[in-house]
N, C-alpha and C positions, 0 to 999 in steps of 0.2 A: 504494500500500500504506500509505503512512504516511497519508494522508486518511481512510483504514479504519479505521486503529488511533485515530485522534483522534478520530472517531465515534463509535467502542465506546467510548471512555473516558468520554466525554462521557457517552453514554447510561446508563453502568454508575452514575458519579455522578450521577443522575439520579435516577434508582433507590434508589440510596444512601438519600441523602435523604429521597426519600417514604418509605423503613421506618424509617428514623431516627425521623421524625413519628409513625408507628407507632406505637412504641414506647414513644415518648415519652405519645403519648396513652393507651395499653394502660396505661404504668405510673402516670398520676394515676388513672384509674379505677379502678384496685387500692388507693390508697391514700385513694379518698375523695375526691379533689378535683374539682371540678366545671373544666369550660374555662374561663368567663369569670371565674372567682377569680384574683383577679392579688396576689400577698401582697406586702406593704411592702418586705420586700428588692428584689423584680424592678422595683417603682416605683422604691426610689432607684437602682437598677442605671441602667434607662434615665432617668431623669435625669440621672446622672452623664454617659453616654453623648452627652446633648443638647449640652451642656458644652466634651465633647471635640469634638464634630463640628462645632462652631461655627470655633475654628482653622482645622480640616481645609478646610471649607467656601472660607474666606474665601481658603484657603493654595492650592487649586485653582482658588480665580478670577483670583489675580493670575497664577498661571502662565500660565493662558491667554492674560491681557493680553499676558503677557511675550512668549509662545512664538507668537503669530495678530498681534500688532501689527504687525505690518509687511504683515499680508494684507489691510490692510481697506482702506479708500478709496485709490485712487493720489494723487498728488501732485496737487493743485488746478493747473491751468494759463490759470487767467482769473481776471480780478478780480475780479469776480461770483462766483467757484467758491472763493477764499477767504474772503469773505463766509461764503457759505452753508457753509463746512466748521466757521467759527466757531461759526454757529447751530447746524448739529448739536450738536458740542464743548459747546455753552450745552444743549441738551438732555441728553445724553451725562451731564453733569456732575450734573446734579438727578437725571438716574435713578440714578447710583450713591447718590448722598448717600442717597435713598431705599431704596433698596435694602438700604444698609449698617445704615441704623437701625431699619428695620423686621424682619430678618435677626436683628438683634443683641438687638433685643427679644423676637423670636420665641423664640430658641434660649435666652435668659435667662430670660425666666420660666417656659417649660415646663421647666429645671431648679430652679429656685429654689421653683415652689410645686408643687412633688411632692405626689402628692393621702397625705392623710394625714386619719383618720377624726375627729381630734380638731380638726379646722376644719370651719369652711364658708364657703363664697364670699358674697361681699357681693353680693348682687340688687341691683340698680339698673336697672327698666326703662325711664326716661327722664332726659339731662339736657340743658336748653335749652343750655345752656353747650359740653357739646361737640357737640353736634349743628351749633351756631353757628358752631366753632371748625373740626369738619373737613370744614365745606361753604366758608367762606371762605377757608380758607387755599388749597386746592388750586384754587377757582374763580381767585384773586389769581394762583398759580403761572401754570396756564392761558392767565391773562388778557396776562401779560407774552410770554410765548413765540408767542401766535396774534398782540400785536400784533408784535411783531418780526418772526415770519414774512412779514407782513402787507408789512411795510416792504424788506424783502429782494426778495419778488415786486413789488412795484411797482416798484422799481429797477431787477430785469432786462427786465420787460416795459414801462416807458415807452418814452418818441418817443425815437428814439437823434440824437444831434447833425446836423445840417447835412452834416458833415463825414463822416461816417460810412462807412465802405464796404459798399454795397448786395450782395445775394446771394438769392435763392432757392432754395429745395429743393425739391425736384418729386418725392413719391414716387409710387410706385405698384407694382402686386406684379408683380416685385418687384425695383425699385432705384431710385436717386435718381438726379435730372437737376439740376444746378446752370445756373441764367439770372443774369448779369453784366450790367448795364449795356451799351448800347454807346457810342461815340465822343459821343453829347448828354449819357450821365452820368443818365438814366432810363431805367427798364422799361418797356417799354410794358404794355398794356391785354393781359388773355387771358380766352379765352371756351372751354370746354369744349367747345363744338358746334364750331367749327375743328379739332378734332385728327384728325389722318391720318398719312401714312407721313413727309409732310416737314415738317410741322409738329407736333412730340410734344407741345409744351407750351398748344398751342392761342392761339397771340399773334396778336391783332388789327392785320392791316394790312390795305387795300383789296386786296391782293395774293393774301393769304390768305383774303379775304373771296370773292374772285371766281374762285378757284381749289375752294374747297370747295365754291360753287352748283354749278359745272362737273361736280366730280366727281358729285354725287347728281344730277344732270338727266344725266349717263351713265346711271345703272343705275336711274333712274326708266322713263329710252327702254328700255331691256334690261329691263324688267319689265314695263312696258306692252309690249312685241316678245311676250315670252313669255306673257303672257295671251292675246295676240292669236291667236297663231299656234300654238302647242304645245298637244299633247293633256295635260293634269293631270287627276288624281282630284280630287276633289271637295277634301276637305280640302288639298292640296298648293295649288288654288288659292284658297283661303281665306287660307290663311299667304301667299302670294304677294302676295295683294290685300292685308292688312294692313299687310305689308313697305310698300308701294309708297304704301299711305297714311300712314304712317308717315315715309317718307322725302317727303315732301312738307310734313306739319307741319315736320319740319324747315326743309325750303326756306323754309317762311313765318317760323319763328322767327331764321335770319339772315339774311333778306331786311329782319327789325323791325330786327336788331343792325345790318344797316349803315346802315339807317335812323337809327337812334340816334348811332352812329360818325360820320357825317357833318352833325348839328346839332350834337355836342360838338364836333364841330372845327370849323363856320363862327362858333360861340357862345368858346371859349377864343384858337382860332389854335394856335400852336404850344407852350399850355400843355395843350393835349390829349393824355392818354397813348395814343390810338389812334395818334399820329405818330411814335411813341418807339420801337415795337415794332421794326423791321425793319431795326436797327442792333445789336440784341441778340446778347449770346454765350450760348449752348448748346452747354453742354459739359458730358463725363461727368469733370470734377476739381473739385475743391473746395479753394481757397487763399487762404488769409487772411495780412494783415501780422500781425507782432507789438506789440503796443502800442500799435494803432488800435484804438477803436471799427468795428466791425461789424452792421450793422444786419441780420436774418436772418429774409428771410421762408419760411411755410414752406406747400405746398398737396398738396394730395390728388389726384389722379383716378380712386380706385375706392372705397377703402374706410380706414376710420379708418388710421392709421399714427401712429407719434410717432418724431420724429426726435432722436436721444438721443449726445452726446457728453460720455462718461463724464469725461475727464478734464478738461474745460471746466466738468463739471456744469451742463452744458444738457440740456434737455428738454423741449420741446414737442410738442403733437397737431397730425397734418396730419389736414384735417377736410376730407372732400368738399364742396365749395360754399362754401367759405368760406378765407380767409388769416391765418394767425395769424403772430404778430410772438414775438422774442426777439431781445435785443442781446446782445451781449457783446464784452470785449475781452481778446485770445489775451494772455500775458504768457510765454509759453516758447516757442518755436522747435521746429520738430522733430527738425533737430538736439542742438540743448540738451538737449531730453525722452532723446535714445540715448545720453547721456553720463551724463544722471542715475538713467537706468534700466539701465543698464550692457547694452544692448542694439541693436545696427545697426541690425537691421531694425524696430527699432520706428514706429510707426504711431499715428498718431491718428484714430478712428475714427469713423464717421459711421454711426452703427445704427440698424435700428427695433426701437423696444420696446413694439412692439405684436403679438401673436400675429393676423398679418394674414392668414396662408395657408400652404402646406406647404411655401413654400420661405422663408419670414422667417428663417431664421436666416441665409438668404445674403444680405440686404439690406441692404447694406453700403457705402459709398465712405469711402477714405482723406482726412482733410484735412491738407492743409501747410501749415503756419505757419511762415514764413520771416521775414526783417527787410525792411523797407520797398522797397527797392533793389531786390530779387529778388524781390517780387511785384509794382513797377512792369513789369519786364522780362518779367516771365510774362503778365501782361494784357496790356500792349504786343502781343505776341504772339498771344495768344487773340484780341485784338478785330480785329486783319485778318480771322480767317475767324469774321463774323457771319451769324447766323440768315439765310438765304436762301430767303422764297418764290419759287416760279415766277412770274417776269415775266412770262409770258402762259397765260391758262388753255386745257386742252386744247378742242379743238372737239369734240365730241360728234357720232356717225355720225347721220347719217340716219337712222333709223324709222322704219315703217308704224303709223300708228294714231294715233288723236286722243286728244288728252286736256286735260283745264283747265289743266295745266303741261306744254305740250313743253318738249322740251331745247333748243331754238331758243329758247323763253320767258325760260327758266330763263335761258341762258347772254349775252340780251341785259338781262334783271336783273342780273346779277352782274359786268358791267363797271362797272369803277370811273369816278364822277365827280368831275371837278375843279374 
């Protein structure tokens, strides 16, 4: 009932109004005045007006500062993230100065030259002088904030130290997979064409090499079986045939990859990252020291992603086909962070901020950031149970029917040599 009455009220004042204009307009037509005649009183009226509203104006913007300051960025919690909070701050501060003066000039002189019939404006339609004046001063502003920007991004995105703690992010729709070094202290090598049920990240070891021929010379036999022997319509056996050639160019394209895998390793030795792989931790946690450098790769397997931790103020794109880099180093504890944010359960968060698919808003992992000591103790931990290909690839049944790749082929290609 009371939404009813607040509706009529509204509407009745509404109405008001428009007969008020009415009115108003009925009675200068009775007295001779035309709409667009505006007399010297209603000018210096709203002049006066300008004046006032300039106060009001400037007296609503601090409050805002006052009354949302504390809602705007959280607390920087990485080196790099107070850097860059500075640079904003350093933008932040020119736009107000701007703001203020431009503002203050606005509102001043549409009070001060109230149009009056016994002036006229001064025509000036060129002068080199300010044309000169406010193309360089703002290109000069410009010029200093894109390089500083300039210097900030090169900071977080350089080669991070020697020293560094390695880390990958692995998105895809929709959630992150973190890969850790294992017990050699490198990542190994990864190839997208290896990824299956036990290998998510697709990491290049002969193990994983000769486990995925295995798998596709299974359902090359089981599709060559089914052409052979089953009745299909025409089209079903077209998609069939395509499948099966399909999964053959594969065959041959990491049939090249171990090819390549095994001159990088007789050509390096054991500076080859094809040998690094299969010591690696894959895990769904993400944990950093505090106070270390971090070195943070980060990769795709479907579709654009950007891996975005707010209070770190990182943010980088995972790009299919490609690995992008970001360093930083955590300087608050997650602990630390629930004490400062007067909150237990708080969390530091690992998002994408990229509209990847209809579930991105759940794609998401916690990171902890603890002191030195207690994430020795947690990787200690982690790296017993490393990434595990199968030791021996399955043998593939029997089949009737010939073809340029048996699974017999296939599966004596795909044993590892040493």
């Amino acid at each position: 009932m009371t939404k009813l009455l607040i509706l009529i009220v509204v509407v009745l004042g509404i109405l008001a109004v428009a007969q008020l204009a009415r009115v108003y307009e009925l009675t200068s037509r009775l007295r001779g005045k035309r709409e667009e005649e505006i007399s010297d009183s209603d000018n210096r009226f709203n002049a006066r007006l300008m004046w006032i509203f300039l106060p009001v104006y400037f007296g609503f913007f601090i409050w805002l500062v006052v009354a949302y300051g504390d809602k705007m960025l959280p607390v920087a919690a990485s080196e790099h993230g107070a850097e860059t909070d500075w640079l904003l701050n350093f933008n932040w501060w020119i736009l107000i100065i701007v703001f203020v003066l431009t503002n203050v000039l606005l509102f001043w002189f549409a009070g001060k030259y109230v149009y009056s019939k016994d002036r006229r404006a001064y025509w000036q339609p060129h002068n080199n002088k300010l044309e000169l004046a406010w193309t360089v001063a703002p290109a000069a502003v410009l010029a200093v904030i894109i390089i500083y920007g300039l210097n900030t991004w090169a900071d977080i995105t350089s080669p991070a130290s020697p020293e560094a703690v390695q880390v990958e992010l692995y998105g895809r729709q929709f959630d992150w997979t973190a890969r850790y070094p294992g017990a050699d202290g490198n990542l190994g090598a990864t190839d997208v064409r290896l990824i299956n049920g036990t290998n998510p990240l697709g990491i290049v070891t002969r193990e994983s090499v000769a486990t995925r021929l295995a798998e596709l010379g299974q359902e090359i036999a089981a599709g060559d079986s089914t052409l052979a022997h089953a009745i299909l319509s025409d089209t079903k056996k077209d998609e069939l045939t395509e499948q099966v050639a399909r999964m053959r160019r594969h065959v041959q394209r990491i049939i090249n990859l171990r090819t390549l895998m095994e001159h990088d390793i007789a050509e390096k030795g054991v500076a080859s990252t094809y040998l690094h792989g299969a010591d690696d931790v894959v895990i769904k946690e993400f944990h950093l020291p505090v106070r270390h450098e971090a070195k943070v790769l980060i990769r795709s397997q479907d579709v654009i992603h950007s891996a975005y931790i707010p209070h770190m103020r990182a943010q980088m794109n995972a790009v299919p086909g490609m690995t992008t880099l970001i360093k930083m180093t955590p300087t608050i504890t997650t602990d630390s962070m629930r004490l400062i944010t007067k909150n237990e359960a708080f969390d530091f968060i690992l998002l994408c901020n990229k509209i990847c698919g209809a579930s991105h808003y759940n794609m998401q992992m916690p990171l902890v950031v603890t002191d030195a000591a207690t994430y020795d103790e947690w990787y200690a931990e982690a790296i017993t149970k490393p990434f595990q290909a199968p030791a021996e690839a399955p043998k593939p049944p029997v089949t009737p029917g010939d073809s340029a790749a048996t699974p017999a082929a296939i599966v004596a290609q795909a044993q590892p040599s040493h």
